[in-house]
C-alpha positions in Angstrom: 178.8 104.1 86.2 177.2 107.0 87.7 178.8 109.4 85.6 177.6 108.0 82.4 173.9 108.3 84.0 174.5 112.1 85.3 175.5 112.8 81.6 172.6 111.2 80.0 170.0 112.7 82.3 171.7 116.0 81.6 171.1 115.3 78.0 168.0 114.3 78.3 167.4 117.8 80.6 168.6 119.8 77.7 166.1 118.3 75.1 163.4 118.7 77.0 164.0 122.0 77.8 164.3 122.9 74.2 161.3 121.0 73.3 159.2 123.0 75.8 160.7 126.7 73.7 160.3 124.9 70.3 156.5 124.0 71.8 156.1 127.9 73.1 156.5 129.1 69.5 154.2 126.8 68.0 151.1 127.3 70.1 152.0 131.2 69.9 152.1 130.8 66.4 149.1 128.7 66.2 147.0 131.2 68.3 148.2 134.3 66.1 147.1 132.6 63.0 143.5 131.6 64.6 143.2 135.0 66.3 143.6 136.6 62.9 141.7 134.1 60.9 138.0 135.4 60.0 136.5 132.0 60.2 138.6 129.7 62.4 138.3 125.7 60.9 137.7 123.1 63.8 141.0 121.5 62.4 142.9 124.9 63.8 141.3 125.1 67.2 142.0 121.2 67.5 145.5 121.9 66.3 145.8 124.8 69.1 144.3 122.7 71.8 147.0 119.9 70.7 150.1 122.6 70.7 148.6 123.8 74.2 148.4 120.6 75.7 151.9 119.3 74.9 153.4 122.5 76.1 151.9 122.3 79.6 152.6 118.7 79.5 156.4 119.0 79.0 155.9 122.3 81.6 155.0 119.4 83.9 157.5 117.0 83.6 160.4 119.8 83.5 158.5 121.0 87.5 158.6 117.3 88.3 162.4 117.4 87.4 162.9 120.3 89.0 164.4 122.2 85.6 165.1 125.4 85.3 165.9 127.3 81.8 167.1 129.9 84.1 170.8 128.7 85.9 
């Protein structure tokens, strides 16, 4: 019984940490798009704020897990 748990959170570890990398890239590559933009929409800074929230949110819950992408 407790092995199937261990393996699931371990699953679940994994997803999240590749959730937080696939989240990296997007706000980088929202911000690159707006910091080269001449006249950045509202839509894009929203769409920034969004990508930068979920990151740090994700950031959170792996330091609450105590995760490290580093082993």
């Amino acid at each position: 019984m407790v092995r199937s748990k261990k393996v699931k959170k371990e699953i679940v570890d994994e997803k999240l940490l590749d959730t937080i990398f696939l989240l990296k890239r997007e706000w980088a590559y929202l911000d690159s798009i707006m910091a080269r933009s001449i006249d950045p929409t509202e839509y894009g800074r929203f769409d920034v704020a969004v990508a930068k929230a979920k990151y740090f949110y994700c950031l959170r819950e792996a330091k609450e897990r105590n995760l490290s992408a580093i082993k």
